[in-house]
VOGU-3710 file (C-alpha; in Angstrom, 3 decimals, decimal comma):
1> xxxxxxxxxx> 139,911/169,025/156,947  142,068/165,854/155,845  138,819/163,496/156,222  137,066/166,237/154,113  139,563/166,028/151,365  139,430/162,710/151,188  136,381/162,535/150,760  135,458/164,775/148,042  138,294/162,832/146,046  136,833/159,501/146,831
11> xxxxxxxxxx> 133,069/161,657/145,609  135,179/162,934/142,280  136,685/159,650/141,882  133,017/157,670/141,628  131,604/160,111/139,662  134,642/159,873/137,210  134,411/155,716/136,805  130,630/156,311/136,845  130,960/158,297/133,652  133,529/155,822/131,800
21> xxxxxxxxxx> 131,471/154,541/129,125  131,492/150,794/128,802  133,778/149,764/126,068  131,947/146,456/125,687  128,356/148,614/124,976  127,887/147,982/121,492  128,777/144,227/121,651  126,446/143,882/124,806  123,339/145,404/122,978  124,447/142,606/119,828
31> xxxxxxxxxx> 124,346/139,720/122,351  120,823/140,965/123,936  119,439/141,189/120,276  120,659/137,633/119,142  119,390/136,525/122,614  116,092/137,764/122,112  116,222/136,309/118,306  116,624/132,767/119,846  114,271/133,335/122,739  111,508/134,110/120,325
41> xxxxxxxxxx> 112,394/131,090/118,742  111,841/128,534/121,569  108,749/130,235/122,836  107,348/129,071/119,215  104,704/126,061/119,958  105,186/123,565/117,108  102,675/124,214/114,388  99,324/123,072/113,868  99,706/121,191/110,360  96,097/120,440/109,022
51> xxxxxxxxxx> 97,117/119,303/105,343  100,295/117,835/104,982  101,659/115,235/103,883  103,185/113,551/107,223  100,108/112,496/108,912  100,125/114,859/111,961  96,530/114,998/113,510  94,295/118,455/113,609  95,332/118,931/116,858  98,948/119,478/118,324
61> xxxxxxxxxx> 99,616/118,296/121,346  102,276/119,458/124,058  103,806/117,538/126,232  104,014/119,161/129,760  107,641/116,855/130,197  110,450/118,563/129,461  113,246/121,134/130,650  116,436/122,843/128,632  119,048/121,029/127,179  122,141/121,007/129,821
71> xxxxxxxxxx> 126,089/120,732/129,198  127,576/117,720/130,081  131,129/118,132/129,126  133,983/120,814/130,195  136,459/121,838/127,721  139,166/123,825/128,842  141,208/125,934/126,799  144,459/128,394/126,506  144,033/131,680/124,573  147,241/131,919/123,210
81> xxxxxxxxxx> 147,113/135,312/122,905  149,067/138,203/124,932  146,532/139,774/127,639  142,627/138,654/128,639  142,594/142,215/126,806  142,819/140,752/123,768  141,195/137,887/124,197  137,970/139,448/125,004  138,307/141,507/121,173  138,662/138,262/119,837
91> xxxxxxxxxx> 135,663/136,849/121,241  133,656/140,478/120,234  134,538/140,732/116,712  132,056/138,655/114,359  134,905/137,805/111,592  136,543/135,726/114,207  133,952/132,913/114,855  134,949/132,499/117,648  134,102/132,295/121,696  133,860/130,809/125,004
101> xxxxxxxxxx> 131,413/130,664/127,808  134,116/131,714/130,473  137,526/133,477/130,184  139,834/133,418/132,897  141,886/136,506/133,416  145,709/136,159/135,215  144,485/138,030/138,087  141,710/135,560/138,500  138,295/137,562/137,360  135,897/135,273/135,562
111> xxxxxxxxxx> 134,296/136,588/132,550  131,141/134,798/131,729  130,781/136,029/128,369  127,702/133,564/127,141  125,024/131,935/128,909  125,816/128,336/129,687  122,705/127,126/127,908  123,939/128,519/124,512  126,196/127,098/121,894  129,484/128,626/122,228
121> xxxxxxxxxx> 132,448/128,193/119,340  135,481/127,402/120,688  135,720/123,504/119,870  135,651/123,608/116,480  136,494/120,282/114,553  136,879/117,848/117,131  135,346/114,415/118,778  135,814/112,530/121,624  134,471/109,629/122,006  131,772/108,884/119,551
131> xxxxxxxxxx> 130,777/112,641/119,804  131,420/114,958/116,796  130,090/118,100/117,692  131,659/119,107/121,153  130,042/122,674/120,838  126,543/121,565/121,127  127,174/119,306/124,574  130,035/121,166/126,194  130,780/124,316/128,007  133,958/126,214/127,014
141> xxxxxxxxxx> 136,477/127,947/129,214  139,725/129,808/128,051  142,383/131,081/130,667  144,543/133,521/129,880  147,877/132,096/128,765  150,016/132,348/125,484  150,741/128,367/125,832  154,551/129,229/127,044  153,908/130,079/130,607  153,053/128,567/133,760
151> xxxxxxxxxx> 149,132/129,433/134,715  148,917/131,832/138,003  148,064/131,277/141,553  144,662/133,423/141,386  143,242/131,712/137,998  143,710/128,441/139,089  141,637/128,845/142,291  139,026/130,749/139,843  139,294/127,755/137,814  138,659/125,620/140,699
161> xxxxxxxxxx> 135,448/127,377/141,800  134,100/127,613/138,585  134,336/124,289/138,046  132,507/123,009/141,289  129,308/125,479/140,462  129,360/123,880/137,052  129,881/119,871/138,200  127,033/120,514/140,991  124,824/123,168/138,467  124,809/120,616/135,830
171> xxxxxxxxxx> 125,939/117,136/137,178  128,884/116,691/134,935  130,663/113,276/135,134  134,606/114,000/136,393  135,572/111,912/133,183  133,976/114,779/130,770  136,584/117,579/131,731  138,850/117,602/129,391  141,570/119,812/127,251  140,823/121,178/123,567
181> xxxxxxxxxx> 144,019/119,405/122,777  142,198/115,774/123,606  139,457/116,076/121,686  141,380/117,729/118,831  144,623/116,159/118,853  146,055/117,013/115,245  144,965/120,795/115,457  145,653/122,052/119,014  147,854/121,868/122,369  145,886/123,683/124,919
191> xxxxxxxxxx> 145,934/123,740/127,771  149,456/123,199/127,211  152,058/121,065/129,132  152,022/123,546/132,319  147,820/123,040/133,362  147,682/120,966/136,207  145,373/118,231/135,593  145,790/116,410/138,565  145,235/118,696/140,724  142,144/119,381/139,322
201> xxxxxxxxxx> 141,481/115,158/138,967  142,110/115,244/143,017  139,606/117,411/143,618  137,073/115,946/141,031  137,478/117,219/137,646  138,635/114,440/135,357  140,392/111,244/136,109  143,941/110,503/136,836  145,832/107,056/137,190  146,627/105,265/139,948
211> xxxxxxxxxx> 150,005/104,014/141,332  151,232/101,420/138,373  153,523/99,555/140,163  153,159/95,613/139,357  150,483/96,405/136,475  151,366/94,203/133,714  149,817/95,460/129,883  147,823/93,015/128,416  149,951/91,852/125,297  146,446/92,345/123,274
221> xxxxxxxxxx> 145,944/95,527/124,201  147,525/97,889/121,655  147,783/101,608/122,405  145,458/102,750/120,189  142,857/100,574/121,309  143,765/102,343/124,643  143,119/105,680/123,407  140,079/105,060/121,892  138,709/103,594/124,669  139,639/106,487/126,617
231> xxxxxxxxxx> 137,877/108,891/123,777  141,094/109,933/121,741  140,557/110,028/118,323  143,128/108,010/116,918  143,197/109,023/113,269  146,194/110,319/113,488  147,506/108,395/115,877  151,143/110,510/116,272  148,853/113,409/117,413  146,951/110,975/119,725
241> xxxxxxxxxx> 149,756/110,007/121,788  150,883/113,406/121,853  147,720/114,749/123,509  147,716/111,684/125,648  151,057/112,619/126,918  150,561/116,098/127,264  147,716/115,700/129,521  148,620/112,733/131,440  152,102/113,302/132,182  153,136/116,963/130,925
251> xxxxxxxxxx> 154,902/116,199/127,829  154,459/115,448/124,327  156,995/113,632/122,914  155,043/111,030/120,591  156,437/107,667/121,723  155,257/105,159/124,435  157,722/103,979/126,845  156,591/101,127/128,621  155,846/103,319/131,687  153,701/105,145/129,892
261> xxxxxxxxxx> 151,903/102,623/128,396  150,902/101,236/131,898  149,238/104,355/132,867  147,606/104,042/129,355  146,204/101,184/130,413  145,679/101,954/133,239  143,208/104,706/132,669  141,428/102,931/130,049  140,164/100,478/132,503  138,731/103,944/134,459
271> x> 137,117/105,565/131,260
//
């Protein structure tokens, strides 16, 4: 009679959560349509121009050599905001502008809100390196975090696999994961002090300095030729230093001591 009992709950039970409409329906059925709007789009064979003004030929030719475009950088991000809850509203409502390919919940679940071959916005102004538009080359990951708080046990090791299917999926270079506070240094701090970059440097995902003992700076070596060389835009260079430090060694106080300039230089002969 128990085992009976139980199981008609357990029947009740599924056919209650099978009846729970999805709250994310609407936006779902607005990503499929914009999908389709861009699919249409690439299966569009360039046009067959026979008077113009260019000097294309009567006939167009396609080349059989090509593939899609690919990320090649990792950006990783804090949502400063109070629950993945919220975060996933935020990336839903239009008036925002804004998104990710990935948020991390603090129980660990992945949502993979965009395909990985489409242009997320969640680096907004930024550049690293000689690149200005980190959105079109980069795939975007927030974790859940208000920017105050140490990151839990279970995202981290989410973070950790996602990462390795994305290196190996789309042969990213360890030096191109990075934080949105390095390539924006004047507008934002995230991942915040707390992410632990080396840990995810040990295992592959970014580049961290060896032991500095006996390194002497070269005296024409200034820091910002340091930072630049890493990919730090150094416009304003206060900001710079800032990320530098945050990443690097977990604070951002704005001065370079002269242990911290060794590791500067130390990691601009790596990058």
């Amino acid at each position: 009679m128990k085992i009976f009992l139980i199981s008609i709950f357990l029947f009740v039970l599924t056919g209650i959560n099978s009846c729970t409409p999805n709250p994310y329906a609407k936006t779902n059925r607005q990503y499929k349509k914009q999908a389709r709007s861009f699919s249409r789009i690439l299966r569009d064979i360039p046009t067959e121009p026979r008077t113009d003004n260019l000097g294309f030929p009567r006939w167009w030719v396609g080349t059989t050599n090509f593939n899609m475009r690919k990320p090649n950088f990792v950006i990783i991000h804090h949502t400063a905001q109070n629950s993945c809850a919220q975060t996933l509203e935020t990336f839903t409502i239009p008036r925002t502008q804004v998104s990710a390919h990935y948020v991390i919940c603090k129980d660990g679940r992945i949502h993979h809100m965009l395909n990985d071959y489409l242009r997320a916005w969640h680096a907004g102004i930024s550049k690293w390196g000689s690149l200005t538009d980190v959105n079109s080359s980069s795939i975007g990951i927030e974790i859940d975090n208000n920017g105050f708080e140490p990151f839990t046990d279970p995202q981290l090791n989410s973070l950790m696999r996602l990462l390795d299917t994305l290196k190996k999926k789309y042969t990213i270079p360890a030096s191109n994961f990075i934080g949105h506070s390095d390539i924006a240094p004047s507008r934002k701090v995230d991942p915040n002090i707390y992410f632990p970059w080396k840990r995810l440097a040990d295992s592959g995902f970014g580049l961290w300095y060896a032991d500095t003992t006996g390194i002497v700076v070269p005296e024409s070596l200034s820091n910002l030729q340091a930072l630049r060389i890493i990919g730090y835009d150094v416009k304003d260079s206060t900001a710079a230093i800032s990320a530098f430090k945050r990443h690097f060694l977990q604070d951002s106080i704005s001065i370079l001591y002269e242990a911290d300039r060794k590791i500067l230089y130390n990691l601009s002969r790596l990058y």
